[in-house]
Every structure is written in C-alpha cells, then in structure tokens.
Biotite code that builds the C-alpha atoms (Angstrom):
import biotite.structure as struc

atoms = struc.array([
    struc.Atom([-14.502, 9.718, -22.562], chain_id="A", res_id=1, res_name="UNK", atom_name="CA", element="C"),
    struc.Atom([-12.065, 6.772, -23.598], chain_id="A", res_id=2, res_name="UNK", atom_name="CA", element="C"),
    struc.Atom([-13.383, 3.071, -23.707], chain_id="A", res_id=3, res_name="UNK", atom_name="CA", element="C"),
    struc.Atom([-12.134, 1.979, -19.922], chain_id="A", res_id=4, res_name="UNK", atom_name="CA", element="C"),
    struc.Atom([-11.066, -1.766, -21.214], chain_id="A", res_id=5, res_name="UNK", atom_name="CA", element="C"),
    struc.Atom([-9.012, -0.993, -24.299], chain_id="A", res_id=6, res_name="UNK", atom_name="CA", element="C"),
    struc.Atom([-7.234, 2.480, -23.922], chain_id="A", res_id=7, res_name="UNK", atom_name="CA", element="C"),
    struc.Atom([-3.346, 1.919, -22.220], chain_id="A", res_id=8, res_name="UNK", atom_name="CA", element="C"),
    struc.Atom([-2.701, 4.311, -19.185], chain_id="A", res_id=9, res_name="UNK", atom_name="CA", element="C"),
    struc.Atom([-0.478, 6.433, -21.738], chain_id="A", res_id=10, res_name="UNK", atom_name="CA", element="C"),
    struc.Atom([-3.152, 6.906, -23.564], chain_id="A", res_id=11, res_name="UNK", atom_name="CA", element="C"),
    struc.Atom([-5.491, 8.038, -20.971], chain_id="A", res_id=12, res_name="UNK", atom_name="CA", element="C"),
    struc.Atom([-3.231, 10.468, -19.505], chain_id="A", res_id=13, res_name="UNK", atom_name="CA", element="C"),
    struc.Atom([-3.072, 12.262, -23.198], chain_id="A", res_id=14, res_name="UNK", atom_name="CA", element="C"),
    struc.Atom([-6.639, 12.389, -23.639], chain_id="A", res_id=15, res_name="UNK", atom_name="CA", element="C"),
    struc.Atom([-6.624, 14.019, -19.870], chain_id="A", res_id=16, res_name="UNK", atom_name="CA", element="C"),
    struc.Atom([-4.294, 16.423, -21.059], chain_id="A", res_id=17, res_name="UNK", atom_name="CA", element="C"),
    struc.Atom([-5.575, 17.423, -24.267], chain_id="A", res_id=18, res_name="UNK", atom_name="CA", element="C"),
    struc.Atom([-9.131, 18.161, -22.105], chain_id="A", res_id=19, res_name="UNK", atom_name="CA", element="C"),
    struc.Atom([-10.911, 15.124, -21.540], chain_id="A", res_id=20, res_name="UNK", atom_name="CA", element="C"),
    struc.Atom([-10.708, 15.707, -18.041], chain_id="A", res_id=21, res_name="UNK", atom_name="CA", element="C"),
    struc.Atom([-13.522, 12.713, -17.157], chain_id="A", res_id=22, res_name="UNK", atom_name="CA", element="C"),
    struc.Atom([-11.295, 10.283, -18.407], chain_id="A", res_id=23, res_name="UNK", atom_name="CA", element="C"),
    struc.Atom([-8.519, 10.633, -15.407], chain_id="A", res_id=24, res_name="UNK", atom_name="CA", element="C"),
    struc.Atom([-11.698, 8.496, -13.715], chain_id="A", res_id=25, res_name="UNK", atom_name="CA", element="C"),
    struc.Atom([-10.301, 5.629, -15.731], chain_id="A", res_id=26, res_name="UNK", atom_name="CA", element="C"),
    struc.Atom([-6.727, 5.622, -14.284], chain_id="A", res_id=27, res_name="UNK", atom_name="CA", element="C"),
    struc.Atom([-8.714, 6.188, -10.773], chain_id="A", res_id=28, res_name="UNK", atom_name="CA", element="C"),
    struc.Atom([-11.050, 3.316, -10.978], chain_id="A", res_id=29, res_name="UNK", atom_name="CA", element="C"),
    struc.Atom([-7.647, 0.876, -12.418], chain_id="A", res_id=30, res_name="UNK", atom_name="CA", element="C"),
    struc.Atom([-5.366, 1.957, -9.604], chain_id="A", res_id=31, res_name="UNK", atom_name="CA", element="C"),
    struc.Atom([-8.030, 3.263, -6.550], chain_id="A", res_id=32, res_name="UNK", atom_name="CA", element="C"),
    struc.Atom([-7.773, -0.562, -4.813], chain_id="A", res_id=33, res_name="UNK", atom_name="CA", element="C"),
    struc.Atom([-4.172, -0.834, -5.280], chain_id="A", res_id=34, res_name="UNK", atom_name="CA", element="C"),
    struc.Atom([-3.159, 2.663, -4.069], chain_id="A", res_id=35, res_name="UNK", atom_name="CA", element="C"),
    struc.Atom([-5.791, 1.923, -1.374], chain_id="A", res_id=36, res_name="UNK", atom_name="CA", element="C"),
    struc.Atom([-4.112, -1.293, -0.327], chain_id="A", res_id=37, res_name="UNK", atom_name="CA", element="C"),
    struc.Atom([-0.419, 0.496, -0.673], chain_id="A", res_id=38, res_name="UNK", atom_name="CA", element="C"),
    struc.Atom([-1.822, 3.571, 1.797], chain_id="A", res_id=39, res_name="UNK", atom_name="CA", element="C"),
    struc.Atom([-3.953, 1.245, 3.965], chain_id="A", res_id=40, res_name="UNK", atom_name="CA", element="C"),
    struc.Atom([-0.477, -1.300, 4.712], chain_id="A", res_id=41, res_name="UNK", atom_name="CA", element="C"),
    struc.Atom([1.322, 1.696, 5.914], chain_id="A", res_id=42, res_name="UNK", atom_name="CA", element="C"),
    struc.Atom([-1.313, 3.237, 8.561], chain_id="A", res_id=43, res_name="UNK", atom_name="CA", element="C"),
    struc.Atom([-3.279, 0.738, 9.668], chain_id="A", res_id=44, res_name="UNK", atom_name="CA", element="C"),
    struc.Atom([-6.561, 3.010, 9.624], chain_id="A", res_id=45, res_name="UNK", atom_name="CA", element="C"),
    struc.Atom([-9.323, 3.070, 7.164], chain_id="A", res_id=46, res_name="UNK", atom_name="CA", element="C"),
    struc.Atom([-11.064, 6.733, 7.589], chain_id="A", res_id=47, res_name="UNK", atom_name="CA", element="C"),
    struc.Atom([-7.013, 7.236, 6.944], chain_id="A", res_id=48, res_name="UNK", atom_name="CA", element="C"),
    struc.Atom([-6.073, 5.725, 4.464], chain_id="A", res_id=49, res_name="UNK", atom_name="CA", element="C"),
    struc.Atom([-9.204, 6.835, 2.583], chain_id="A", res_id=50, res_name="UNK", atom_name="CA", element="C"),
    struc.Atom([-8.119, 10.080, 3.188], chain_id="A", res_id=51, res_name="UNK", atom_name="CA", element="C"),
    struc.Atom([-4.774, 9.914, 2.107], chain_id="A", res_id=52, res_name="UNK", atom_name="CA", element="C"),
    struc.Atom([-5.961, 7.883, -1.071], chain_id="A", res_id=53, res_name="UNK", atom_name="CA", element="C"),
    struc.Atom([-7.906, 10.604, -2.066], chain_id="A", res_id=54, res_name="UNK", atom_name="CA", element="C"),
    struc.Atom([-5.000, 13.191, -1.235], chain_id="A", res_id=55, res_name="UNK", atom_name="CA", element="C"),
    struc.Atom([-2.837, 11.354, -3.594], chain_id="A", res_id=56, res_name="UNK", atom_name="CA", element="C"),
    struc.Atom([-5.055, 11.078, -6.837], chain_id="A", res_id=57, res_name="UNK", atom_name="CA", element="C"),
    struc.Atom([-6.204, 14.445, -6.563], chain_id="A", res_id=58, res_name="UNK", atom_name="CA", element="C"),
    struc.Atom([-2.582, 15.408, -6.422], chain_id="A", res_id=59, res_name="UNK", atom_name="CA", element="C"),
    struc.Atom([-2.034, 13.182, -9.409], chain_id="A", res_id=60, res_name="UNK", atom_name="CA", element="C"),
    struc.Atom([-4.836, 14.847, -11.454], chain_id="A", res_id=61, res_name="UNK", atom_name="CA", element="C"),
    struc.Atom([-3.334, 17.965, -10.880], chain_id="A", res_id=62, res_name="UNK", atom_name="CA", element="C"),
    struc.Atom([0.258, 17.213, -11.287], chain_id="A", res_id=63, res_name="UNK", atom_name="CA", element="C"),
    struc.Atom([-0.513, 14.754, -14.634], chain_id="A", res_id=64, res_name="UNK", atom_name="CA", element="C"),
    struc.Atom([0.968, 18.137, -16.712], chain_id="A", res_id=65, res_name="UNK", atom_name="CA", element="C"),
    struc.Atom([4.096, 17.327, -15.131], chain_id="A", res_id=66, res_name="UNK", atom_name="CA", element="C"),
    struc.Atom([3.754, 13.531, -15.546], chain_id="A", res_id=67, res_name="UNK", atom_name="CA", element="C"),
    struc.Atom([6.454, 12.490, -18.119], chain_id="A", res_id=68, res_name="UNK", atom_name="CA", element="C"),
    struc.Atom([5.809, 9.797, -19.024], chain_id="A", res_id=69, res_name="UNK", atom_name="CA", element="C"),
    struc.Atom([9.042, 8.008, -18.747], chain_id="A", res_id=70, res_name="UNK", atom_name="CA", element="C"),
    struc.Atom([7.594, 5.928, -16.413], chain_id="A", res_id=71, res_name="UNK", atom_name="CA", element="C"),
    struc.Atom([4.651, 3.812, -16.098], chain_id="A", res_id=72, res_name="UNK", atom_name="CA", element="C"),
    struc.Atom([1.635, 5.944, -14.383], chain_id="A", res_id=73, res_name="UNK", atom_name="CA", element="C"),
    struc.Atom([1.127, 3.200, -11.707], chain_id="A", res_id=74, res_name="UNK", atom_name="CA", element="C"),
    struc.Atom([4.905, 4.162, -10.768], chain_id="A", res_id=75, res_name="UNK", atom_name="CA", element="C"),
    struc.Atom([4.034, 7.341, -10.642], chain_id="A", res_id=76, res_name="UNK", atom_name="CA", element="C"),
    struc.Atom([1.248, 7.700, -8.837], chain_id="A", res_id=77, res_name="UNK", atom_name="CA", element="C"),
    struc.Atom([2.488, 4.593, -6.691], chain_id="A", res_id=78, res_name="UNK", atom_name="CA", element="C"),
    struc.Atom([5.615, 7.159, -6.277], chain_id="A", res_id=79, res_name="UNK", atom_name="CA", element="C"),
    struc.Atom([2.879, 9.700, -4.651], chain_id="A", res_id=80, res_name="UNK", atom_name="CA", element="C"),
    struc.Atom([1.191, 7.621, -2.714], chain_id="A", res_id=81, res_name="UNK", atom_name="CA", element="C"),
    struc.Atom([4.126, 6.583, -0.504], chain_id="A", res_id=82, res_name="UNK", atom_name="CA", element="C"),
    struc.Atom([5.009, 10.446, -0.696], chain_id="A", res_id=83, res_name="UNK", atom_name="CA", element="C"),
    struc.Atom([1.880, 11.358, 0.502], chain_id="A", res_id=84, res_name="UNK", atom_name="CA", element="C"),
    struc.Atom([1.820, 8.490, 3.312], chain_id="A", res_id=85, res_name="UNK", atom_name="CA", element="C"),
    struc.Atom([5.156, 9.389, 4.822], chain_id="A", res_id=86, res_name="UNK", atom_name="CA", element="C"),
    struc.Atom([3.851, 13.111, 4.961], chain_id="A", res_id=87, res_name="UNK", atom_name="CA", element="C"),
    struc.Atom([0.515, 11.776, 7.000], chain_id="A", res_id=88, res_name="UNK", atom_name="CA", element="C"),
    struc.Atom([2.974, 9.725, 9.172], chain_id="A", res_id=89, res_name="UNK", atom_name="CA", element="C"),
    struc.Atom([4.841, 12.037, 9.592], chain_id="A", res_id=90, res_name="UNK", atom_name="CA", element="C"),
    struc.Atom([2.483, 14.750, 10.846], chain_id="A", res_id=91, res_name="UNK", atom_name="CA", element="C"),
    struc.Atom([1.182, 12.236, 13.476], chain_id="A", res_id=92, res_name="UNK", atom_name="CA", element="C"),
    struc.Atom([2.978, 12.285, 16.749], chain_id="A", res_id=93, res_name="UNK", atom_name="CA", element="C"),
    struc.Atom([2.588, 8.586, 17.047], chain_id="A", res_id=94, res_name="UNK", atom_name="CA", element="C"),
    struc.Atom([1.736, 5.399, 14.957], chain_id="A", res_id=95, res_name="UNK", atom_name="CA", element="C"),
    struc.Atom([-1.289, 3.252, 15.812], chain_id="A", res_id=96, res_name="UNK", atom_name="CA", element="C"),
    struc.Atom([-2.255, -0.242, 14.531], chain_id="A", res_id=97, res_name="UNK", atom_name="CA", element="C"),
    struc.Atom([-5.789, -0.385, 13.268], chain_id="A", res_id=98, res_name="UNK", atom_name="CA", element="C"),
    struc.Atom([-8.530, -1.711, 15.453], chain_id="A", res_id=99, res_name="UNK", atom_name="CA", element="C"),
    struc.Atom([-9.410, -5.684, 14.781], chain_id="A", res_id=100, res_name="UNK", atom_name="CA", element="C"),
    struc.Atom([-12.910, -3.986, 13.753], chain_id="A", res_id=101, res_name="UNK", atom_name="CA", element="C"),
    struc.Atom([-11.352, -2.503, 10.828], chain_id="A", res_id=102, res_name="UNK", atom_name="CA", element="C"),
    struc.Atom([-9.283, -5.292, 9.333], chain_id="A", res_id=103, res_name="UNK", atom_name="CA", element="C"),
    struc.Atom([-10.657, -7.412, 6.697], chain_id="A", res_id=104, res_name="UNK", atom_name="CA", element="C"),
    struc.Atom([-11.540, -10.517, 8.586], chain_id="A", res_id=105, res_name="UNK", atom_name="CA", element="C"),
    struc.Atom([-10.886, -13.598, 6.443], chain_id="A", res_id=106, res_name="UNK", atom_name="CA", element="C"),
    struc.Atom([-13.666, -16.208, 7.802], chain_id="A", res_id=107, res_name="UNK", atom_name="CA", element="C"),
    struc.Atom([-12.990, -19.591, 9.386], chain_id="A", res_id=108, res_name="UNK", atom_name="CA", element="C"),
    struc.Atom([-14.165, -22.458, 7.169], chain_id="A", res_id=109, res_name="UNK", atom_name="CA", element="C"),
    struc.Atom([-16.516, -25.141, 8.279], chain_id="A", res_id=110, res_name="UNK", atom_name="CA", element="C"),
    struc.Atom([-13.992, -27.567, 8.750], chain_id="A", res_id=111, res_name="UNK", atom_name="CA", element="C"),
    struc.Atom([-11.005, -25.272, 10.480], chain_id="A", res_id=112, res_name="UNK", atom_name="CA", element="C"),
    struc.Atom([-14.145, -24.668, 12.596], chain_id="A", res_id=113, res_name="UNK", atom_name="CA", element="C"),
    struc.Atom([-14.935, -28.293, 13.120], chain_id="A", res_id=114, res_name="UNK", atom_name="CA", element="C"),
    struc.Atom([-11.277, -29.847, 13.734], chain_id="A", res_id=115, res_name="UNK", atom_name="CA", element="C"),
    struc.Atom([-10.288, -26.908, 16.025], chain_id="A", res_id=116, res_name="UNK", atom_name="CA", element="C"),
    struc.Atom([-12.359, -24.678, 17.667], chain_id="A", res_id=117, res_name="UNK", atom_name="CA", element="C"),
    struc.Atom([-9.535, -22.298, 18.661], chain_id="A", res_id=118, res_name="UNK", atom_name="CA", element="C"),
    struc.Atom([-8.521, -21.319, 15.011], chain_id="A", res_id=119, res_name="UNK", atom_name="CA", element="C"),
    struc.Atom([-10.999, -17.942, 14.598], chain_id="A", res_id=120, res_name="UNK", atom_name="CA", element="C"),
    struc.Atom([-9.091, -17.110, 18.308], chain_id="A", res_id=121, res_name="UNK", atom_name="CA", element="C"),
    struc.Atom([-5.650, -18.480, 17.188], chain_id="A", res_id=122, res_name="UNK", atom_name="CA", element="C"),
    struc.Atom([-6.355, -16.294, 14.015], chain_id="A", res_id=123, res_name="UNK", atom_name="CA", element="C"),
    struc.Atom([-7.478, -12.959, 15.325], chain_id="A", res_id=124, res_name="UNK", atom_name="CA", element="C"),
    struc.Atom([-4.265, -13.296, 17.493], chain_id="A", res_id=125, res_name="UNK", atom_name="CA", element="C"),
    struc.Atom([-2.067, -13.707, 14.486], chain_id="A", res_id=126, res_name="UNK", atom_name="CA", element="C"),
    struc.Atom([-3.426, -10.746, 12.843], chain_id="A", res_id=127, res_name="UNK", atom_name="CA", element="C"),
    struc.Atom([-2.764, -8.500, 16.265], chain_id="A", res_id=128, res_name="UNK", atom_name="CA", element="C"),
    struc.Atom([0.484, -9.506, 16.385], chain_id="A", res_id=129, res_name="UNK", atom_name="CA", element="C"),
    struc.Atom([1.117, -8.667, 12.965], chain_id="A", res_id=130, res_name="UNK", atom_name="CA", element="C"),
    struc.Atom([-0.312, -5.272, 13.113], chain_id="A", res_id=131, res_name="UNK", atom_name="CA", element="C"),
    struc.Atom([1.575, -4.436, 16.547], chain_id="A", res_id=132, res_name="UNK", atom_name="CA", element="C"),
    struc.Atom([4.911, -5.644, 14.949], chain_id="A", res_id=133, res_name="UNK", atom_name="CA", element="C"),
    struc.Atom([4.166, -3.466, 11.728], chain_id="A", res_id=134, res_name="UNK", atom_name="CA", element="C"),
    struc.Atom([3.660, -0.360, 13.801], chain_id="A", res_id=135, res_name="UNK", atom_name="CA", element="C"),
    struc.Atom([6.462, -1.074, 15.744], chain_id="A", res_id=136, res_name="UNK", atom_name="CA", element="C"),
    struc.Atom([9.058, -0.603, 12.486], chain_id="A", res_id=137, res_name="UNK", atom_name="CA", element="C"),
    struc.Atom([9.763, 2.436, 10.939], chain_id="A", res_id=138, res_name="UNK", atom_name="CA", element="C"),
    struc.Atom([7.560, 3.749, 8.056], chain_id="A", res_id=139, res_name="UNK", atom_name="CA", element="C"),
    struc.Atom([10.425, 3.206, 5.826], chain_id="A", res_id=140, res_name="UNK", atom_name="CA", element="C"),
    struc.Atom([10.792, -0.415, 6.604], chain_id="A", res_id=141, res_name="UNK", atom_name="CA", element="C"),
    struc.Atom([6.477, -0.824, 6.197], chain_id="A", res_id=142, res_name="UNK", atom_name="CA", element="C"),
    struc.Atom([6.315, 0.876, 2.964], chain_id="A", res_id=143, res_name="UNK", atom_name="CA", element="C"),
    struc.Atom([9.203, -1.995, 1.410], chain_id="A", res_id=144, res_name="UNK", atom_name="CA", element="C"),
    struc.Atom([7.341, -4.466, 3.065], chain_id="A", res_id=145, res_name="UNK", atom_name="CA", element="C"),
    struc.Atom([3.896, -3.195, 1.695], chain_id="A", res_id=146, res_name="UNK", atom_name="CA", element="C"),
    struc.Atom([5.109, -2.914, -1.892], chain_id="A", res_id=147, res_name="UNK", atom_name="CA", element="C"),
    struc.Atom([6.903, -5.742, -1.941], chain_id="A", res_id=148, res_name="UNK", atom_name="CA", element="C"),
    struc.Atom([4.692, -8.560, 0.423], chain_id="A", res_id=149, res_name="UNK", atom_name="CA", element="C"),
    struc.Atom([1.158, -6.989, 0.115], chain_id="A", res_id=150, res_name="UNK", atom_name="CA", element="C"),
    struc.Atom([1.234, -5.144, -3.436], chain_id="A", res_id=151, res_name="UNK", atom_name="CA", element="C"),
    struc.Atom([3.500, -7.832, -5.097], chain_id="A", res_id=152, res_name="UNK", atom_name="CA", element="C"),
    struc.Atom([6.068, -5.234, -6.840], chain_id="A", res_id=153, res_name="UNK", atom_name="CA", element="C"),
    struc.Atom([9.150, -6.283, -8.430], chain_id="A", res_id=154, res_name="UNK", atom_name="CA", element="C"),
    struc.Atom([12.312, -4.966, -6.728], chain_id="A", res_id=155, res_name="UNK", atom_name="CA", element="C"),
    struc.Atom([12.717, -2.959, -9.987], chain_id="A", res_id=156, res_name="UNK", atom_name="CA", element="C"),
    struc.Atom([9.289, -1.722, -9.654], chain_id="A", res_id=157, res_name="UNK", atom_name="CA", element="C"),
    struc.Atom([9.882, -1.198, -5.955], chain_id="A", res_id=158, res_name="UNK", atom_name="CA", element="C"),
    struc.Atom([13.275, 0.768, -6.961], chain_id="A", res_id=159, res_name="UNK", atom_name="CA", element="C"),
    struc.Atom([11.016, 3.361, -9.424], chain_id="A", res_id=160, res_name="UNK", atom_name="CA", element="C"),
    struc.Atom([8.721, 3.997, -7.065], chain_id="A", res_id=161, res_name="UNK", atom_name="CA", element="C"),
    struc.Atom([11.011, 4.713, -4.151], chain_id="A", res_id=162, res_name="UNK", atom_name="CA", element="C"),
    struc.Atom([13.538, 6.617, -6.406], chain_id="A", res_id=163, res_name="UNK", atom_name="CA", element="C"),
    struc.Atom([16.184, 4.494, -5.732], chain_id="A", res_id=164, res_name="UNK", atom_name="CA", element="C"),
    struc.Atom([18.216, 1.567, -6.823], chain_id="A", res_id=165, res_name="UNK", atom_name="CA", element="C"),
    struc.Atom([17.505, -2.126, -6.741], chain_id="A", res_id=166, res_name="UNK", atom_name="CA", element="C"),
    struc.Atom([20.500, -2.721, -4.367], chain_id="A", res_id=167, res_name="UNK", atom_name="CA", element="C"),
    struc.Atom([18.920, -0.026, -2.113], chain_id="A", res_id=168, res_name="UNK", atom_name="CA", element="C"),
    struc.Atom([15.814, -2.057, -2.410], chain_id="A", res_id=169, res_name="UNK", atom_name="CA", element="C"),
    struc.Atom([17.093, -5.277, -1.198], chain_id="A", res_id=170, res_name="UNK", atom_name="CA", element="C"),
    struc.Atom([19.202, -4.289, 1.637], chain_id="A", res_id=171, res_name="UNK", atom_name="CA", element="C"),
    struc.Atom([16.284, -2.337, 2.845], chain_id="A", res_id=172, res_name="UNK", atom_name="CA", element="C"),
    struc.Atom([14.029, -5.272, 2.410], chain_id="A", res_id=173, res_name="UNK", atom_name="CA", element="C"),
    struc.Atom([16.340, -7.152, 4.098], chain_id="A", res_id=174, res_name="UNK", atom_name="CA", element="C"),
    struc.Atom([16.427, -5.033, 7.263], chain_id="A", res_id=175, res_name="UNK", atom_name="CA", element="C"),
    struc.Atom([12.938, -4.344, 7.110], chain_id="A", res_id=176, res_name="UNK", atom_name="CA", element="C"),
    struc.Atom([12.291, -8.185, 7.446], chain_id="A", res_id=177, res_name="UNK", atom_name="CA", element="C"),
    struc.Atom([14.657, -8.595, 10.410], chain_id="A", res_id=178, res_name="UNK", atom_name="CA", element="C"),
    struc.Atom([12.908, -6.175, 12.251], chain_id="A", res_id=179, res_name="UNK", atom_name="CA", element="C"),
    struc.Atom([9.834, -7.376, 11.310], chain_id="A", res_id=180, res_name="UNK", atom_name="CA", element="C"),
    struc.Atom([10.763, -11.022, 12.637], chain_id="A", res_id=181, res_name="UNK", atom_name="CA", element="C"),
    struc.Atom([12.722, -9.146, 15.569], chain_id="A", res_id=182, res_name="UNK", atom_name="CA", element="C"),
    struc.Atom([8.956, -7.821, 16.557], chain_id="A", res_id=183, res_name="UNK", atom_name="CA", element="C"),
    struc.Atom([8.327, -11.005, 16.381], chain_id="A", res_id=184, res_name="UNK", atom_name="CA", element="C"),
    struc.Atom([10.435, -13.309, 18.020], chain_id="A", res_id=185, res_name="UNK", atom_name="CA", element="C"),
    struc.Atom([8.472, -12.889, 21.627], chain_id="A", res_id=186, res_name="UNK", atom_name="CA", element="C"),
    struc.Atom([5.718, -14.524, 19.655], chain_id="A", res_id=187, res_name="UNK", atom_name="CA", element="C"),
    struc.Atom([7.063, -17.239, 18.105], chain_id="A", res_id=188, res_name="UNK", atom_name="CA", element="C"),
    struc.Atom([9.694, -18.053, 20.769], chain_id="A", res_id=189, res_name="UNK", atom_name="CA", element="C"),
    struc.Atom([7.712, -17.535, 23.627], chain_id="A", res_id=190, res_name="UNK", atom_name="CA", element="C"),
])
C-alpha cells in the first residue's frame, strides 16, 4: 500500500489499477467526510446519507477503470456523489428534513448562555428553519447550494462536477438562493 501523506490522488488511482486494490482506502479516508458532508446537505438524514456515501465510493472503486483522469478524482467522485443523491431523491416519494436529534448541535458558550438565556432556543429555531426551507427547494437548487455554501467549491469546481458551465453555475446559484430566502421571508419578515 502507498504512504497515505505523500502519494497525489493520481497516483493512488494507478497503483489501484495496476492491483493494489487496498490503496483505493486512501482516496476513501481523504474524501469519506467531504462526500459525507456533500450527501448529508442534500437529504437531511444520517442512516441516509451513510448509505448513499457508501453507494457512491463503492461505485467509484468499481468504475476507477473508467476514471480518466482528466479531471481531478475529488471531481469525479464529487460528480457521483450528486449522481447518486439525485437517484436516492429521486426514488423517495417525498423529501424530509432531518430530525433536530440528528444535526450536529453546535453548543452555546458560557457567555451566549449568560447574556441571553434564549440563544440555545433562538438557535435550535434557526437551524429548523433552515432545514424546512432546504427541503422545501428542489434537489437541484440544494445540491448548488451544498457545493457551493457547505463544501466551499469554486464555481469552476462546481461547473466539473455538475457537467456544466460556469454561467450555468451562477444563474442556478442565483435562483437557488432566491428560493432559499423566498422559504425564508415568513421568518425573517414575520
């Protein structure tokens, strides 16, 4: 197996090829929390989203023969992730927002504790607003928002991950935030 800190994904995926199959764990353990986060933004369910994370780098192991390599691998797989999401979303009949139980509670510091005793309410609020609004758009329009807001891709990242071209990008990143603060509005203009 290749040294984890020092071999580049390219690298990797040609010792995986050539028969090292142990080393795909590599790519796995570099990308698992990303592809988890990607998965996890668009439905809102952990047993899920661990499911579908699993789906999509067991399809990548088996479909790295076809991997070209003209891209980066975290494209690629990124690229099969959202794939493999939409497909899940798809075969529900409807979307559900994740439980507060499940979501990664961030917790109150001493002092937001101390000056306001509301904030841990004020907060948890927040976050079920958020999560009802996300549901409420189309998977299309969470995916952008996912990749771009939560995973911190470039719009030309974005754009070879989605197949598609930076302007398509944009304008969907534009809509997908108007509906997002259209979901909103009760909320913040009550």
């Amino acid at each position: 197996m290749l040294d984890v800190e020092s071999s580049p994904d390219d690298e990797v995926v040609r010792a995986v090829l050539a028969g090292d199959v142990d080393s795909f764990e590599i790519l796995v353990n570099r990308y698992q929390e990303r592809v988890y986060s990607l998965v996890w933004g668009m439905v809102r369910d952990v047993g899920h989203a661990e499911d579908v994370v699993q789906d999509v780098f067991l399809k990548a192991f088996r479909k790295l023969k076809d991997f070209e390599q003209k891209s980066r691998f975290y494209t690629w797989v990124y690229r099969i992730a959202v794939n493999r999401t939409l497909d899940f979303l798809k075969g529900r009949e409807r979307l559900r927002a994740a439980s507060l139980e499940e979501l990664p509670q961030a917790e109150p510091t001493a002092a937001a504790v101390e000056t306001d005793p509301a904030t841990p309410l004020l907060e948890r609020e927040f976050v079920e607003q958020m999560e009802a609004a996300l549901a409420g758009i189309p998977p299309k329009f969470r995916e952008i928002l996912v990749l771009r807001e939560v995973q911190g891709l470039s719009y030309e990242e974005i754009a070879e991950v989605l197949g598609c071209s930076k302007g398509t990008v944009e304008s969907r990143l534009f809509r997908a935030r108007a509906r997002l603060k259209e979901k909103l509005r009760p909320y913040v203009n009550p």
